[in-house]
C-alpha positions as CSV (number, residue, x, y, z in Angstrom):
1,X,0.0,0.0,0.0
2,X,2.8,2.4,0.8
3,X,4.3,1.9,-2.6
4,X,1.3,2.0,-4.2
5,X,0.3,5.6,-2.6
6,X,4.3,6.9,-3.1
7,X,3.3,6.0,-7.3
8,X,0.0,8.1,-6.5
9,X,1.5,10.9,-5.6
10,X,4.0,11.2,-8.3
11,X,1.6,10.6,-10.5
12,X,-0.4,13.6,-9.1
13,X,2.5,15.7,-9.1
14,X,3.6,15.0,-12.5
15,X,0.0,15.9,-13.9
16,X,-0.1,19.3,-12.4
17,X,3.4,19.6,-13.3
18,X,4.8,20.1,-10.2
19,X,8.1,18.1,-11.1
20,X,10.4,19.2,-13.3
21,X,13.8,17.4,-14.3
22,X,16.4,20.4,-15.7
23,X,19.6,19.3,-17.0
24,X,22.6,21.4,-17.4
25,X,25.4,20.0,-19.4
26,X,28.6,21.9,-21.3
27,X,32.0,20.6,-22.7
28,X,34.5,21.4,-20.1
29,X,35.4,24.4,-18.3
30,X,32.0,25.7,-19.8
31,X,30.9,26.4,-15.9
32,X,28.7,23.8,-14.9
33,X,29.3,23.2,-10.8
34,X,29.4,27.0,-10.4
35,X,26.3,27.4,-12.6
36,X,24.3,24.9,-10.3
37,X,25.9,26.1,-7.6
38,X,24.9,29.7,-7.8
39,X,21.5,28.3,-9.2
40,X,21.0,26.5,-6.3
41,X,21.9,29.3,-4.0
42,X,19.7,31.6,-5.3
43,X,16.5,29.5,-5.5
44,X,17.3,28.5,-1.1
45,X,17.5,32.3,-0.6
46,X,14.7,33.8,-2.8
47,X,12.2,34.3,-0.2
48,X,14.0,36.9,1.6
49,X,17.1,38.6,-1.1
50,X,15.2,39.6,-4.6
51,X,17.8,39.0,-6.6
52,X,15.5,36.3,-9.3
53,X,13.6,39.3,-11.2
54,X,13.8,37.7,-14.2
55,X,11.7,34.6,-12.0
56,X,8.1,35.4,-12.3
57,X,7.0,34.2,-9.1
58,X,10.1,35.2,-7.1
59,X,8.8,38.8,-8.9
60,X,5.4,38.7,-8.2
61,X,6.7,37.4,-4.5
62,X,4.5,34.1,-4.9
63,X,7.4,31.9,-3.3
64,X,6.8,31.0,0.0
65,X,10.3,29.1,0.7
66,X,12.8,26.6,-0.6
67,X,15.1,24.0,0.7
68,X,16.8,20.7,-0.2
69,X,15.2,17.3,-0.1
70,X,16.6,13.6,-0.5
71,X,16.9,12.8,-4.5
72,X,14.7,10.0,-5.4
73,X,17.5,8.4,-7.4
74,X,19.7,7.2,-4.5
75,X,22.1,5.5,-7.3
76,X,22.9,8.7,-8.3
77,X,25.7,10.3,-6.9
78,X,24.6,14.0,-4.9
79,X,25.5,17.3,-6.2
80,X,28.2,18.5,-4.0
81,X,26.6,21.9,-3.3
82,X,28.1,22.4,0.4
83,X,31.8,21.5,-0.7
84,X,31.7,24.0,-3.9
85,X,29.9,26.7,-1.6
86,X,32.8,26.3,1.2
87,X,35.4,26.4,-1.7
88,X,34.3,29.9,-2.7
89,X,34.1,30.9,0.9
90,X,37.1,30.5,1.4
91,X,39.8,33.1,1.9
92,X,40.7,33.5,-1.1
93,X,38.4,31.8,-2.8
94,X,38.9,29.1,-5.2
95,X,36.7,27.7,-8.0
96,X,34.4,24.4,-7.6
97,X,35.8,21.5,-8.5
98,X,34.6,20.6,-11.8
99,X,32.3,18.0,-13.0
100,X,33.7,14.2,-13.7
101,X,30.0,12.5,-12.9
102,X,26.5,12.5,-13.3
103,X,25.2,14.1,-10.0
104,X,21.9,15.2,-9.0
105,X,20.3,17.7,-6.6
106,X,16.4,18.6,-5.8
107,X,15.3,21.0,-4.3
108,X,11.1,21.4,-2.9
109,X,10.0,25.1,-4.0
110,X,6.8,26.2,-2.2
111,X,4.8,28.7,-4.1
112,X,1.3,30.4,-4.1
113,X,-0.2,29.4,-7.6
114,X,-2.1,31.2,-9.9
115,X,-4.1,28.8,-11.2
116,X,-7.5,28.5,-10.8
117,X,-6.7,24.7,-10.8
118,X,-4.3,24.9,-8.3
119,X,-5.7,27.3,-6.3
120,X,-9.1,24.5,-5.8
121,X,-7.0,22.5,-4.1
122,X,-4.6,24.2,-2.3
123,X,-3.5,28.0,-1.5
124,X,0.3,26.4,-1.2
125,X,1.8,24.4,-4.2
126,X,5.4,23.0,-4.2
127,X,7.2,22.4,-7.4
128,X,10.2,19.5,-7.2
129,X,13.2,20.7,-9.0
130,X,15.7,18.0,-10.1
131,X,18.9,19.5,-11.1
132,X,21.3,16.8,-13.1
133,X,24.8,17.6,-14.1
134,X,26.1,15.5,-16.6
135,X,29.5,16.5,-18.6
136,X,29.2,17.4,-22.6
137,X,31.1,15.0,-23.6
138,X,29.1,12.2,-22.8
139,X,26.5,14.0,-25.4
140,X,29.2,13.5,-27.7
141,X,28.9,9.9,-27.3
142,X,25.3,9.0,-28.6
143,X,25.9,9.7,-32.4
144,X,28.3,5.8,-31.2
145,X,25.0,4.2,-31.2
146,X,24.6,5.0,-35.1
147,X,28.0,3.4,-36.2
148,X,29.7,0.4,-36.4
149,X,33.3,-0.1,-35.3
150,X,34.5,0.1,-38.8
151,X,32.1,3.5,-39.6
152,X,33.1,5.2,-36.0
153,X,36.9,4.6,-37.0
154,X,36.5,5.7,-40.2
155,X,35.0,9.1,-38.7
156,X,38.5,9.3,-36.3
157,X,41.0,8.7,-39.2
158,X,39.5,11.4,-41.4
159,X,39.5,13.9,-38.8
160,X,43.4,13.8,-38.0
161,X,44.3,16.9,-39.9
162,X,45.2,20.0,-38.8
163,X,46.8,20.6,-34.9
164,X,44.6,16.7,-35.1
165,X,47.0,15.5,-36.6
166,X,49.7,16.7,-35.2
167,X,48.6,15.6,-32.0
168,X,48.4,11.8,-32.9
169,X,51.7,11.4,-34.0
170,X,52.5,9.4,-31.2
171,X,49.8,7.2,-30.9
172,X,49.8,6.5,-34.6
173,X,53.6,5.6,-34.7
174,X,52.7,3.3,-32.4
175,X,49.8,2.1,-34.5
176,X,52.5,0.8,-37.2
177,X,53.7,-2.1,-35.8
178,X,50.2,-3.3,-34.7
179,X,48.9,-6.7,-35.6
180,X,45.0,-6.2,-36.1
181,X,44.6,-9.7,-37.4
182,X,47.3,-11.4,-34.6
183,X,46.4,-12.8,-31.1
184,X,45.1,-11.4,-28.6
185,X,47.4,-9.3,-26.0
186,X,45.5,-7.4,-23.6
187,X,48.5,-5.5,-22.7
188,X,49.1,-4.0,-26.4
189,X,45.4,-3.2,-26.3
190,X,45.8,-1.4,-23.0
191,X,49.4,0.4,-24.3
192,X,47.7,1.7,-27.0
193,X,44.6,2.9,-25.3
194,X,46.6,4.5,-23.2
195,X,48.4,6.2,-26.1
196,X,44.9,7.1,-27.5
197,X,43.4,8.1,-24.9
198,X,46.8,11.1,-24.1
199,X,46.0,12.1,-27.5
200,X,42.2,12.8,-26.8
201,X,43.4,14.5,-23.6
202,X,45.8,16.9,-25.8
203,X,43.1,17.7,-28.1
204,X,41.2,18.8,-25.4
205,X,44.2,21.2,-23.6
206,X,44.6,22.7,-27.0
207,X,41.0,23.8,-27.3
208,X,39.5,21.1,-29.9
209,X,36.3,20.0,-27.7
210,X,35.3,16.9,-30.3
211,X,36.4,14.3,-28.8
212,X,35.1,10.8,-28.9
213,X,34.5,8.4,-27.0
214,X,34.0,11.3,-24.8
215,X,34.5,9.0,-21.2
216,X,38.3,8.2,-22.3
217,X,38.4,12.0,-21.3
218,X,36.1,11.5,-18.0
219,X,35.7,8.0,-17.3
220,X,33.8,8.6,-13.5
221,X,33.9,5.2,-12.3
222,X,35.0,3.2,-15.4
223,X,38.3,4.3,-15.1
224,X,40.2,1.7,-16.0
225,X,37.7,-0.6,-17.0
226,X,38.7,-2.9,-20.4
227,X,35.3,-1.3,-21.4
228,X,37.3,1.9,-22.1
229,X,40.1,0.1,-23.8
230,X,39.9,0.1,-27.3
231,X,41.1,2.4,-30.0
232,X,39.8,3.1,-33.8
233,X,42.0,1.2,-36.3
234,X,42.1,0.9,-40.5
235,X,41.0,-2.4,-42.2
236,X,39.1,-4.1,-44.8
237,X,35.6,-4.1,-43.5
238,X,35.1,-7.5,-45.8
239,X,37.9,-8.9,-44.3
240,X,36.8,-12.0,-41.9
241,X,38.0,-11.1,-38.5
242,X,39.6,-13.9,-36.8
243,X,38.0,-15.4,-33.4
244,X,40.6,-14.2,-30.8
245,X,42.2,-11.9,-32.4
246,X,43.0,-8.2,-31.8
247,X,40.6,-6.5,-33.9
248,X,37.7,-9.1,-32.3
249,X,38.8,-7.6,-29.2
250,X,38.5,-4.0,-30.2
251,X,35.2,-4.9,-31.6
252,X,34.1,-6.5,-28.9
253,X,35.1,-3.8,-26.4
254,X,33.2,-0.8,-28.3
255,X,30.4,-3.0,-29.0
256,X,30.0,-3.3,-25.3
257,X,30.9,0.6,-24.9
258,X,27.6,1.3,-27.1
259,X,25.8,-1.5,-25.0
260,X,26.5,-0.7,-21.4
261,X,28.1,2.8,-21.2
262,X,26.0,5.2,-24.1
263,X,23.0,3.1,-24.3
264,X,22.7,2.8,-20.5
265,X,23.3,6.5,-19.9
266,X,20.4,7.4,-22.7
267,X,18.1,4.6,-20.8
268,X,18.6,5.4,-17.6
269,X,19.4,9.8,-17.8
270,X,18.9,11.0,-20.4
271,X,15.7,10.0,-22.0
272,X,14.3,11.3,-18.4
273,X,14.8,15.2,-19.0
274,X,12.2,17.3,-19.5
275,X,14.3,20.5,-19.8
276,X,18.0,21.6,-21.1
277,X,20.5,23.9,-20.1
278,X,23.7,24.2,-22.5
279,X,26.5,26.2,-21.0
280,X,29.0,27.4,-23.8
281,X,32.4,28.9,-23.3
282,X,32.4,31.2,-26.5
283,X,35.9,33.2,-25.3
284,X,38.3,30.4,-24.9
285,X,37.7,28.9,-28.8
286,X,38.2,32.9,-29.2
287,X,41.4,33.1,-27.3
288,X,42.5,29.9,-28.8
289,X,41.9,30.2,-32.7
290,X,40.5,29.8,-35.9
291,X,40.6,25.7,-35.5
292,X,39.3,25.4,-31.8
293,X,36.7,27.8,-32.7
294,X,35.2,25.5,-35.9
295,X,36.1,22.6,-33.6
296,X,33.9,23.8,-31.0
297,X,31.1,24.7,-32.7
298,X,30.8,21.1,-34.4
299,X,30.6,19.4,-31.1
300,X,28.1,22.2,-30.3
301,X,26.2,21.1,-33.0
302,X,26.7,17.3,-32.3
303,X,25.6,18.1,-28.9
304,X,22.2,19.6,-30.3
305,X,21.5,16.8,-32.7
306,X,21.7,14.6,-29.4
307,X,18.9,15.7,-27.7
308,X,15.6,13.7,-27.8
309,X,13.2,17.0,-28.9
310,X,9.4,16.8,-28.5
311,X,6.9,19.1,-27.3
312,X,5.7,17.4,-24.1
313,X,1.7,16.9,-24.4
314,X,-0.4,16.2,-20.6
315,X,0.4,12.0,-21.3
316,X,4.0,12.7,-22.8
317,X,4.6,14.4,-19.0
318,X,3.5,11.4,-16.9
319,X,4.8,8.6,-19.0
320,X,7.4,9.7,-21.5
321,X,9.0,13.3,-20.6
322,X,10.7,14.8,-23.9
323,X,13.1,18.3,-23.5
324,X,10.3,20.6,-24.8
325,X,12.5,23.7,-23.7
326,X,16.1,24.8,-24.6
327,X,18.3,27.5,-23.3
328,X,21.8,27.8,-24.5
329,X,24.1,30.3,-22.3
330,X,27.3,32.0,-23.0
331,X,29.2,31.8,-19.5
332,X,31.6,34.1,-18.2
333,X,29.9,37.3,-19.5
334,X,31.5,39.2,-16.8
335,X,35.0,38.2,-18.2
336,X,34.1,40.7,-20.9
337,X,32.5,44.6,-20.4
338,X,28.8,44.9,-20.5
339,X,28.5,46.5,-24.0
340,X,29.9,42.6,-25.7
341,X,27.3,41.6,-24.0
342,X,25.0,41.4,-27.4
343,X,27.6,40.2,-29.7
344,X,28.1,37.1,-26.8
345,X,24.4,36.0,-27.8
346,X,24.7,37.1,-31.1
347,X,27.1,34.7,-31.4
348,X,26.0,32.0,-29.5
349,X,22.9,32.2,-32.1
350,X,24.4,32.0,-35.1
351,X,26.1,29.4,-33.3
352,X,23.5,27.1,-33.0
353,X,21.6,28.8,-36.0
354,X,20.7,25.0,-37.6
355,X,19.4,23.1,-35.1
356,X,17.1,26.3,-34.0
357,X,15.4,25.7,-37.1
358,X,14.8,22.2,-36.8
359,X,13.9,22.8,-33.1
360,X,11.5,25.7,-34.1
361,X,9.8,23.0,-36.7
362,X,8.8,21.2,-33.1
363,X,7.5,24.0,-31.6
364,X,9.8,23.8,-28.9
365,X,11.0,27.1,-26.5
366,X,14.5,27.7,-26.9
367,X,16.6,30.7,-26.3
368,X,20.1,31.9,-25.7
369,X,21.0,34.0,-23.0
370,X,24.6,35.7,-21.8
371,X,25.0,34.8,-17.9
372,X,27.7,34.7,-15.1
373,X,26.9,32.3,-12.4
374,X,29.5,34.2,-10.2
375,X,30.8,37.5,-10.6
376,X,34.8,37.6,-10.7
377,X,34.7,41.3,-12.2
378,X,33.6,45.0,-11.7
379,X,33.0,47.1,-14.4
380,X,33.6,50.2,-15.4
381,X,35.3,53.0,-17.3
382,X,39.1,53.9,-17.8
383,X,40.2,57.4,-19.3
384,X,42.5,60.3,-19.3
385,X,40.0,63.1,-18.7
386,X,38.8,63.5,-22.3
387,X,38.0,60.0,-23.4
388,X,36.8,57.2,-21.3
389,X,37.4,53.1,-22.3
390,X,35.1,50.3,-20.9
391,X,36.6,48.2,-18.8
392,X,37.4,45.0,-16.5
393,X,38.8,44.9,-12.7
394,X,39.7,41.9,-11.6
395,X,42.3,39.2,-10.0
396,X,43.5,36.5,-12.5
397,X,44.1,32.9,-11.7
398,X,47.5,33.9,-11.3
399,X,46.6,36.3,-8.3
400,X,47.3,39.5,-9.9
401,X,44.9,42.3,-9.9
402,X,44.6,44.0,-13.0
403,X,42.4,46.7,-15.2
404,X,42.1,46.1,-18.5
405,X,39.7,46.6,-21.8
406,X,39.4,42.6,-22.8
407,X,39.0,43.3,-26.2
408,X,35.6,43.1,-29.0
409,X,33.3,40.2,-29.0
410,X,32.8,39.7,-33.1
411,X,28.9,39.9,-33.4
412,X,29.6,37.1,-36.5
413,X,31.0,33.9,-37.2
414,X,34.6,35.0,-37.4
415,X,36.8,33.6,-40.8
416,X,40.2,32.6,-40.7
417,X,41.6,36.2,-41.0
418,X,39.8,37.2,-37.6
419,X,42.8,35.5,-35.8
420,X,45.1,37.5,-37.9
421,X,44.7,41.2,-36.3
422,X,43.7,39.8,-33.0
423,X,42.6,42.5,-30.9
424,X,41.7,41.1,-27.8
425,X,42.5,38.8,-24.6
426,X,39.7,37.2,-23.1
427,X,41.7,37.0,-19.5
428,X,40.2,34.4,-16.9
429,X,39.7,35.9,-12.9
């Protein structure tokens, strides 16, 4: 009986949509543990500091109160809000730790409602909030479930050009004296995973965010796992692949990768969302160049096509929740002066241009914002009297203080010869 009401009442809650499920994923460094941590801190303290206006009910001054509750999925690790809160209170402060998991928080929001609905039955509503962080590069990961082994290597090989390229050099030299077709050696395999594995990681220091699969880069709790042991690799497709060989092994391995790891994280998280937050780092493709910038955006865009889109109808919301509402934000908008603020978005838009259409075609609500989930900067105004220059105040991660114009934000898709007369240095504080 006591399960039986617990499915009641979720099923009640779900139908007056008192239960949401928000996601907020970005490649790294985007800002996602200090984006749900600040969240989180404001929705706890909107009762008695108005700083939500933008939050219709926290305007209106409909919220009652918030506070945290137990997650219903206890496999889940838990959001570490109260170690990322004592980081930045420390003296100095230090950034969050960023993400490596899935986590989850939820928090209960009480409210008085406006409708006429929920008014009948209650002058007090509460809405449950889940909040799930989950890294971008997992996203990365679902187009897997479309290939074959051959097809998903095929898509690696073609893409070493460029600073690619140069970055496997190692791991390909390697590659040469490799016997696809020879016995199995599960401590070549590993060797070379290894090697493949580095390469991934130095694609992703030098600012190219496509990276698959996308848990050699953070593997959570399958680090080390044979799952995550397996490399792409040139051969004849028609070739018959020998029983206990090297290339059954590799096979085998990223067969189970699609199987246990991408499968099981669209079955078990991903499939559950009903909303989704993107967090994008447009200044560090900036900083970086012509090739992390392109990079970047193609994961972006990879990351979009991911999503399971769908308006969600009354009986979509009970049994099968679909994202029906996108917001993509540009992060660190206090690392440049207010007045970039509209070529961030702008650019962030044209960004993510294609799949707004597509998304638009399914009446879905999307939107991009500019945001910074904690303020690092003061701005202001730097002259000599006659002429005055927007600027930033601020400490770097190097611990010095410093003023300084950042530089211009393009307002369009920048071409090669952007980089060329580079004007600006988006710093980090």
């Amino acid at each position: 009986m006591k399960r039986i009401k617990q499915e009641v009442n979720e099923f009640l809650h779900r139908s007056l949509d008192s239960h949401v499920r928000i996601a907020v994923t970005g490649l790294s460094r985007a800002g996602k543990t200090a984006y749900i941590t600040s969240m989180v801190n404001q929705l706890l303290h909107t009762s008695t500091h108005y700083n939500l206006p933008l939050l219709g009910a926290a305007r209106e001054s409909r919220i009652i109160g918030a506070k945290r509750v137990p997650q219903k999925n206890m496999m889940v690790p838990r959001f570490g809000y109260d170690t990322a809160i004592s980081q930045l209170a420390q003296t100095p402060p230090i950034w969050p730790v960023p993400t490596r998991d899935v986590s989850e928080i939820r928090l209960a929001i009480k409210y008085k409602p406006k409708s006429r609905t929920k008014k009948l039955i209650s002058s007090a509503s509460t809405l449950y909030v889940d909040i799930i962080d989950y890294p971008g590069e997992w996203l990365l990961d679902l187009p897997l479930l479309q290939l074959d082994f051959h097809e998903w290597s095929k898509t690696q090989f073609e893409a070493l050009k460029g600073k690619r390229g140069e970055l496997a050099e190692t791991w390909q030299s390697s590659l040469e004296g490799f016997d696809l077709y020879g016995p199995l050696d599960e401590r070549v395999i590993e060797t070379l995973s290894q090697e493949y594995t580095q390469y991934l990681h130095a694609c992703k220091e030098h600012g190219l965010h496509w990276v698959q699969p996308g848990r050699f880069v953070l593997p959570g709790d399958l680090a080390g796992a044979p799952v995550l042991q397996f490399f792409p690799c040139e051969y004849d497709e028609h070739k018959e692949v020998p029983k206990g060989s090297m290339l059954a092994a590799l096979i085998a391995r990223y067969e189970e990768y699609q199987t246990k790891v991408v499968k099981a994280f669209y079955n078990n998280h991903f499939s559950s969302f009903d909303r989704q937050i993107v967090l994008v780092d447009c200044l560090q493709p900036l900083n970086a160049g012509y090739e992390s910038f392109q990079d970047m955006k193609s994961a972006l865009e990879q990351t979009i096509a991911s999503f399971e889109y769908g308006k969600s109808s009354f009986l979509r919301r009970l049994f099968a929740p679909k994202i029906d509402k996108v917001l993509f934000a540009a992060t660190k908008a206090d690392h440049v002066t207010p007045e970039q603020h509209p070529n961030l978005v702008s650019i962030l838009q044209q960004m993510v241009h294609p799949s707004w259409q597509q998304v638009a075609y399914e009446n879905i609500e999307m939107n991009c914002i500019t945001l910074a989930s904690i303020q690092a900067t003061q701005s202001g105004f730097i002259g000599d009297g006659e002429s005055k220059v927007p600027a930033l105040q601020g400490v770097t991660l190097d611990d010095e203080s410093i003023t300084l114009f950042p530089g211009e934000v393009p307002s369009k898709l920048p071409n090669e010869s952007y980089w060329q007369n580079k004007g600006f240095e988006f710093t980090s504080f």
